[in-house]
N, C-alpha and C positions, 0 to 999 in steps of 0.2 A: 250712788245707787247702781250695784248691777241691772244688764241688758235683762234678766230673765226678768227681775222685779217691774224694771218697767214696762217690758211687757206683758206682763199681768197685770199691772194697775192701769196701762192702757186698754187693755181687752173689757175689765171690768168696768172701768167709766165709760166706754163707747155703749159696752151693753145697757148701760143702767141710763144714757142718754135715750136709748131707744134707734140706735144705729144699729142699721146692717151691716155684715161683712160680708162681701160675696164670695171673696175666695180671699183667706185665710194661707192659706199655703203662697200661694199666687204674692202676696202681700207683703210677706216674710222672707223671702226665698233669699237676698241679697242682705248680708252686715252693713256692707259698705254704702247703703241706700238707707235703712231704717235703722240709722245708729242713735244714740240718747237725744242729740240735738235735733233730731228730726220727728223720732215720737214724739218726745215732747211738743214740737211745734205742729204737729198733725190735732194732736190732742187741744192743744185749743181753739183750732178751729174748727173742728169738732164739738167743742163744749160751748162756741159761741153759733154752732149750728148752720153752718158754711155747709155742711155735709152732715148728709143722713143715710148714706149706705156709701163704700166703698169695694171696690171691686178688682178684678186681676189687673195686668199687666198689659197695656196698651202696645207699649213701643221700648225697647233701649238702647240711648244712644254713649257718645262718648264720655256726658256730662252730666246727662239725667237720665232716668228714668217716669215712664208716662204709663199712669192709673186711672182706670176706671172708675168715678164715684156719681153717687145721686146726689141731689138736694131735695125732697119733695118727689114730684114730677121733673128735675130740669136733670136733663145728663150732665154732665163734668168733665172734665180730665183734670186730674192733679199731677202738676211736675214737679218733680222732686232733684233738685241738684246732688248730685254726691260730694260732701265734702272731703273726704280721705281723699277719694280718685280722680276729683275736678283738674284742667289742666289750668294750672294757676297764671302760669305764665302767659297764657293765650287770652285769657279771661283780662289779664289786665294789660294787654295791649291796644286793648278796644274798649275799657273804662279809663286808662293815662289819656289825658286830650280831650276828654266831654266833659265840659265843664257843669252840666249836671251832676255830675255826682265827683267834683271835686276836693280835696280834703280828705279823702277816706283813708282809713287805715289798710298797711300793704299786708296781714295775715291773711292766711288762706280762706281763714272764717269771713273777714269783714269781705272781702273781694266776691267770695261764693255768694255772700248777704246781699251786697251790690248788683250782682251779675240778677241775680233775683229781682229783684227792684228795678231795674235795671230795663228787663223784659216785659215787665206790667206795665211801663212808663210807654215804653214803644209803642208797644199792644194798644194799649190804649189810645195813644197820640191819634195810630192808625185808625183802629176803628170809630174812634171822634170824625176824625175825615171821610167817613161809610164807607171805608174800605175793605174788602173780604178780610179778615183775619179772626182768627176767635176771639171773644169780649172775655176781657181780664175780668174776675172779678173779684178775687182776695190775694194778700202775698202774706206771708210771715215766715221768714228768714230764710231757708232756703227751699220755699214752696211757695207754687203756684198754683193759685186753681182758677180756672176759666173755662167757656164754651167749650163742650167737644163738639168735633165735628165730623159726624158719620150718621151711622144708623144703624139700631139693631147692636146698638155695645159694640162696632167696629167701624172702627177711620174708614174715612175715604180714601181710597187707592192713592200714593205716590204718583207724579205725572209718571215719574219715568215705566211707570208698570200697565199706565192705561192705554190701549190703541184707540190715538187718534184720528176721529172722522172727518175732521176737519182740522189740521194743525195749524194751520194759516190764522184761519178765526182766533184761536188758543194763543198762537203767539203773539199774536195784534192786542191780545186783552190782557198780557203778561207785560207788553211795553206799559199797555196803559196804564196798567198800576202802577209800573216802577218811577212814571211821568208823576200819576197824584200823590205817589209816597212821597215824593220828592218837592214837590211843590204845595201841596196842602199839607201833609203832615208831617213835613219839613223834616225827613230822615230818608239814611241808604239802608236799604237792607244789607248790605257787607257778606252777607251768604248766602245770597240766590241761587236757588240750583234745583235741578226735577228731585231731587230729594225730600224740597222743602216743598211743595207745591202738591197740594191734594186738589182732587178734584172729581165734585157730584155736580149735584143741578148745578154748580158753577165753579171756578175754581177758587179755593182758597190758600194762603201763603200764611204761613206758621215758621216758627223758628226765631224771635226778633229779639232773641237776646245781645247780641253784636251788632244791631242795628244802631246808626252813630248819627247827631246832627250835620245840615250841612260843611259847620264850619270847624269840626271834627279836622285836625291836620291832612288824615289820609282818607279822606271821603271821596274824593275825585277819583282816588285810584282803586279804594273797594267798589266804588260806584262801576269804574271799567272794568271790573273784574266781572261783576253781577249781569253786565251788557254782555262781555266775552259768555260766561257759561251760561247765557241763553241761546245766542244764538249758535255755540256748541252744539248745544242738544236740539236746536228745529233745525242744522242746516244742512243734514239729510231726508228732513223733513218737508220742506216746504224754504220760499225762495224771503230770506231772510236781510234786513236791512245794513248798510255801512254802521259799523259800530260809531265812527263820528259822530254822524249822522245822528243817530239816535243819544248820545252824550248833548249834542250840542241841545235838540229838540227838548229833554228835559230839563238840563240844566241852563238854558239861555246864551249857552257861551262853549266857545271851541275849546279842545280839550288843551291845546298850548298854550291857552289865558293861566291857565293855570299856574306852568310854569313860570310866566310874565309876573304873575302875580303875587307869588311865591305864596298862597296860600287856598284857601274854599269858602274864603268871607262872598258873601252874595251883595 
């Protein structure tokens, strides 16, 4: 089936569901984002009513793309993986070792499928724990739909773009989380950074598709990473703590057990 047919048979089902498009151009504008295997999979969550209006262009980054859509009353964001342009090999450096999702097939499709699944399992785990992150609430194949989080059909600002009134406060509530991710919902975030960190009435952390369990081989050391580019980014800000320090307090143990131990089993 050509791209054009499908999307006319998509246009036409969405219409006849009684779905909105809010921007139609906005929606279309990338191949490499709304290719067969993605209508398609838009289209039936659509047709099982996950979504009743869709809208422009949130965010794009190097793997996804992030949409605006309704359900009723409730906002959304739909992320969409690109399968042509996904970076395949980075994706499966951070599903090789979790034994969650063991077994999988190494194409580019099953890995983008995974990497999907993958981020709702996180999301989820997190938010089970009441921790800020958006509530996952569907996947299918390489989409995601969950909580938006903003206002007025726009994200909340990036930390790295908000001035901060009190950065001390802010960075004291960013250890905390990475304390309860780690210990109640028993994952690193593996790419902490003011990138991924939005923040209104409070902060939220997004991004949790390379999120890894404890006992993930290189957990210990994405875990130091996520320590390092925080206190990067508050330590002209405000007087910030030994990254030890803060490794041992969440993880219960010095960062050279490690070594000793040759592993991130708890």
């Amino acid at each position: 089936m050509s791209r054009e047919t499908i999307e006319s048979r998509f246009d036409r089902e969405i219409e006849s569901l009684g779905v909105r498009i809010k921007d139609m151009d906005q929606l279309k504008v990338r191949q490499d984002v709304f290719d067969e295997i993605t209508l398609l999979s838009l289209y039936r969550l659509v047709h099982k009513r996950h979504i009743t209006a869709i809208g422009g262009s949130i965010s794009t980054g190097k793997e996804a793309n992030v949409f605006f859509a309704e359900r009723e009353d409730q906002d959304l964001a739909i992320k969409i993986y690109r399968i042509r342009s996904a970076n395949f090999n980075a994706m499966s450096e951070y599903i090789i070792g979790d034994r969650r999702f063991s077994g999988i097939k190494r194409s580019r499709k099953d890995i983008v499928f995974t990497w999907t699944r993958k981020e709702f399992s996180n999301l989820k785990r997190a938010f089970d724990a009441g921790l800020s992150v958006p509530e996952p609430l569907v996947w299918n194949r390489n989409i995601l739909i969950m909580e938006f989080i903003g206002e007025d059909e726009k994200p909340y600002p990036q930390l790295r773009n908000v001035i901060l009134s009190d950065p001390a406060e802010i960075y004291r509530e960013i250890l905390e989380f990475m304390k309860k991710l780690y210990q109640n919902a028993e994952l690193v975030h593996a790419d902490l950074s003011e990138f991924n960190i939005l923040l209104g009435e409070k902060l939220y952390v997004i991004d949790m598709g390379q999120s890894v369990t404890p006992d993930h081989p290189r957990a210990f050391d994405l875990l130091k990473r996520d320590i390092f580019n925080i206190n990067r980014f508050f330590g002209e800000k405000c007087a910030v703590r030994d990254e030890e320090e803060i490794f041992s307090d969440i993880t219960g143990r010095l960062p050279r057990e490690r070594e000793r131990t040759g592993g991130a089993q708890r």
